[in-house]
N, C-alpha and C positions, 0 to 999 in steps of 0.2 A: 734882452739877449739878441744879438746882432746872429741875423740867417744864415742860416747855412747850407749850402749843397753837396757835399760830402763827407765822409768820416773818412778818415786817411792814418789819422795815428792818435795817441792821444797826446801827445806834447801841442799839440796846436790848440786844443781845446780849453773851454773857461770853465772855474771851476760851479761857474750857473750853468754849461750845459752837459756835466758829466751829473749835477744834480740833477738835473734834467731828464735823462735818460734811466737814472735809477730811480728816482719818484715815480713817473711814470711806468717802469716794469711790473711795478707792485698789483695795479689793477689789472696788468694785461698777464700776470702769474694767476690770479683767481679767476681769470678766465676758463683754465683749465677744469677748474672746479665745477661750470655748469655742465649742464648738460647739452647744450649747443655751445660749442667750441669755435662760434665763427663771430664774426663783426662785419659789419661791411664799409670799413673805414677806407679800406684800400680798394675798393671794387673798381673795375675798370682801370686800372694800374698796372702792370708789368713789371717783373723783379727776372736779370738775366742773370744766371749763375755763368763764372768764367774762370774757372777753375785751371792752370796750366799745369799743375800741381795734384795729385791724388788727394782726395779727402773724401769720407762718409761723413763723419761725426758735424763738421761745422758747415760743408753743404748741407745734409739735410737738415742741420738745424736753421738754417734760413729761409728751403724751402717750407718749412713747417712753419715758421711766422709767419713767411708771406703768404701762405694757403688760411690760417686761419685770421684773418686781414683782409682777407679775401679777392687776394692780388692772384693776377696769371701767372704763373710763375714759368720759365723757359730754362730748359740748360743746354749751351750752347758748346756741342759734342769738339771737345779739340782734336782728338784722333783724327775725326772722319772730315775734318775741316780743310779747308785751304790751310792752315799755316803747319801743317805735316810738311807741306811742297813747298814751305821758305817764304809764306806769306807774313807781313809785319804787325806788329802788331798795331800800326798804323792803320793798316787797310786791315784791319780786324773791327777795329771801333769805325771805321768808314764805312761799313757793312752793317755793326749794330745801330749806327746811327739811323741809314733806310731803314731799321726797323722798327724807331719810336720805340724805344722800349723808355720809361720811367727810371729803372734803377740797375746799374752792373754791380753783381759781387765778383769782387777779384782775386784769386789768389796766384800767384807767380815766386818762382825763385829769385825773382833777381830786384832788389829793394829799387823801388822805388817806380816799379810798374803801376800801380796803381796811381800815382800822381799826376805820368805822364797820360794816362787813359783820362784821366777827368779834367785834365786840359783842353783835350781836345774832343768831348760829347759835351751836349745838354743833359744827360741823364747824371743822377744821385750815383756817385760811384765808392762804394763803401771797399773796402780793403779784407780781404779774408785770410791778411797773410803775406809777406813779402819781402822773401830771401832769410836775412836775419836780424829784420828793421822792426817789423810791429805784428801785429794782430790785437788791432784794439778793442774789436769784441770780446774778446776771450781777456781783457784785463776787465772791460766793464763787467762782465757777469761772474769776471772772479770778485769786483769789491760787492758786488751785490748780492754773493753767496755771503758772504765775510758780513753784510749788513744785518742780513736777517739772524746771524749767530751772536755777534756782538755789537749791540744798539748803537754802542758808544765806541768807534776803529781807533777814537784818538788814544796813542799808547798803547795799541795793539801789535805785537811781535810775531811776525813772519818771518820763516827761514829757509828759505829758496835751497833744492838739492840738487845737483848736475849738473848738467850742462850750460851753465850760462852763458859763455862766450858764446855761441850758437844759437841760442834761443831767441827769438822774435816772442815767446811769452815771457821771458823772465824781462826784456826790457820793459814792453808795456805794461806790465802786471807790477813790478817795484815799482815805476813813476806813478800810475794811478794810486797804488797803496801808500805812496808818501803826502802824493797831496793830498790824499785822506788823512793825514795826521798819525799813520799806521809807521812802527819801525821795521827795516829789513835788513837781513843778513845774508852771507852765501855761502853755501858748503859746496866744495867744489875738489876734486884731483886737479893741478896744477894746470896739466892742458886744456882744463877747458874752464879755467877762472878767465875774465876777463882782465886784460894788459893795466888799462882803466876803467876802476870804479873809482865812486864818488866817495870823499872822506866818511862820510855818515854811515856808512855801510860797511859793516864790520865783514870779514872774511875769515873761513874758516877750512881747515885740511883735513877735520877729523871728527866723526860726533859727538866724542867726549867734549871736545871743547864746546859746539856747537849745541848741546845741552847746557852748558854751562851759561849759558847765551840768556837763558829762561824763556825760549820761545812760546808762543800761544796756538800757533799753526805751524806744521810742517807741509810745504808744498814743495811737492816731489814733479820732476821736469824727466819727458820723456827721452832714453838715449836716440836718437836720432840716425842712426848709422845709413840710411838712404839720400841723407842730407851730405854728408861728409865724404872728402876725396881716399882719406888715408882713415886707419881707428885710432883714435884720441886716449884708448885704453886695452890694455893688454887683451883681454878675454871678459866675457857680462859677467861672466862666474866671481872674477876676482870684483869688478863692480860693483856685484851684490854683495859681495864680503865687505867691502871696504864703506861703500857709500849709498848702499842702498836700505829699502826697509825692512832687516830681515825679523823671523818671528821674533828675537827677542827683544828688537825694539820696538816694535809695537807693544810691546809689554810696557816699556819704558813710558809710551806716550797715553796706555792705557792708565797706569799708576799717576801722570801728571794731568789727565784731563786734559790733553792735547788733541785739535782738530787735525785731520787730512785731507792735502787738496792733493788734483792730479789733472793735467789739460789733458789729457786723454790719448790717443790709447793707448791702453796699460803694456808694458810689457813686461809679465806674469814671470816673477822671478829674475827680472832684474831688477827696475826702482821698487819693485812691490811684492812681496809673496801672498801668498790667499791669502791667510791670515789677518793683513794689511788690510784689504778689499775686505771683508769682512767685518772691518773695526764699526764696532759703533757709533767712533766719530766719526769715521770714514764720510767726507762731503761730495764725493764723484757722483755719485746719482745726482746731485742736487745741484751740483754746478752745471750737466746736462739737461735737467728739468730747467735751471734759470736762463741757460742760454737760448730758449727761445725766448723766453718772457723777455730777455734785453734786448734782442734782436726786432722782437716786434716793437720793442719803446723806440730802437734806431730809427726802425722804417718809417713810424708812424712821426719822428722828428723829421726828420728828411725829404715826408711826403710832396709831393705838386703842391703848388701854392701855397705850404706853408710861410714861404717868405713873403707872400705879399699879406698873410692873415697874421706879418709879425711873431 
């Protein structure tokens, strides 16, 4: 497996090192299990959070790898920073650079920031996000929720809900599910299908049909409306009527032994009512428990001198 110093998306990546990465999360998930929750694989390492972009959920689930890894972990405050006063994001990494840090996570609006930042540092620059191009953590720990449910993903049906034109998870999250041998589909309101998909991937404008489909999992994509200039849909109310999960179809997927995903966070009566959140295949706890355990499998691929230990 040829080295590597960044995770950027996952279209660049072999399919021996996305095995990689999910092999590997497997011990670093039953870590949770002891009773010392620490390792000291990363000690003496540095992990800088660079957030341009709001997020709880997937910053602290990085800072929570890299703490039990036993990495310093730093978040480099953008409010309070120079680049409020128009400073680049050039002379942003020119700064982290005096600061030897080991690893940047990056999220930004606008694709393809993270590329240009690990051009230009020595440090591991992992992507948390950007615009509406990837976030390949969040496809690895979704095939890695998806692995420990079903052994065998080859001919495993997935059916992606909302927003896809928009979603940086529904790309990376369909590409890693395909090269896993998994099938996907998309339900979608018209404005937010994408122009071009690929012929394999069937599309769909309504749940009846998209039942019809015989999905295995429904992964439900959050409405985004902070992201978007204009609303892509009348009102959430009509939303949740139309394309979301409301009680009675969760009914639907209780009666089929149907899984649910959700990249997080929920908003409670549109893609989801309690109900939903409450399903007992409900996987969202468990895709938040696995996104550390794959975030630690990153860092600990990624680490210093992994390239030269091959």
């Amino acid at each position: 497996m040829t080295p590597r110093k960044d995770l950027l998306d996952i279209a660049s990546l072999t399919d021996a090192e996305i095995a990689f990465v999910l092999d590997n999360a497997v011990p670093f998930k039953d870590l949770f299990k002891r009773s010392v929750k620490k390792v000291p694989t990363l000690k003496g390492q540095t992990m800088l959070t660079l957030f341009y972009e709001p997020s709880t959920r997937t910053r602290s689930s990085f800072e929570v790898a890299a703490s039990r890894l036993s990495a310093d972990v730093t978040h480099f405050d953008i409010e309070s920073s120079s680049v409020v006063k128009g400073e680049s994001i050039l002379d942003t990494v020119e700064t982290l650079e005096a600061m030897r840090v080991d690893y940047i996570v990056v999220r930004h609006k606008q694709a393809g920031t993270p590329n240009l930042i690990a051009k230009n540092t020595r440090a591991s620059v992992i992507n948390a996000g950007d615009g509406w191009h990837a976030h390949p953590t969040q496809a690895l720990l979704d095939a890695f929720t998806l692995r420990e449910i079903h052994k065998n993903l080859s001919g495993c049906r997935v059916l992606i809900v909302g927003d896809i034109q928009h979603s940086r998870v529904a790309r990376s999250t369909s590409l890693i599910f395909r090269r896993l041998g998994m099938e996907v589909a998309y339900l979608a309101p018209g404005s937010m299908m994408p122009r071009e998909v690929p012929q394999e991937i069937p599309q769909f404008g309504n749940w009846n049909d998209a039942f019809e489909w015989k999905p295995d999992v429904i992964y439900l994509l959050r409405v985004q409306g902070e992201r978007l200039d204009e609303p892509l849909i009348p009102s959430a109310a009509e939303y949740h009527r139309n394309y979301g999960l409301t009680n009675e179809r969760v009914e639907i997927l209780r009666e089929r032994g149907l899984h649910l995903m959700h990249p997080g966070p929920v908003n409670r009566g549109v893609e989801i009512t309690d109900a939903g959140m409450n399903y007992e295949r409900c996987l969202i706890n468990q895709q938040v428990e696995n996104g550390i355990a794959v975030r630690m499998s990153v860092l600990y691929w990624l680490r210093p001198g992994a390239a030269e230990q091959g």
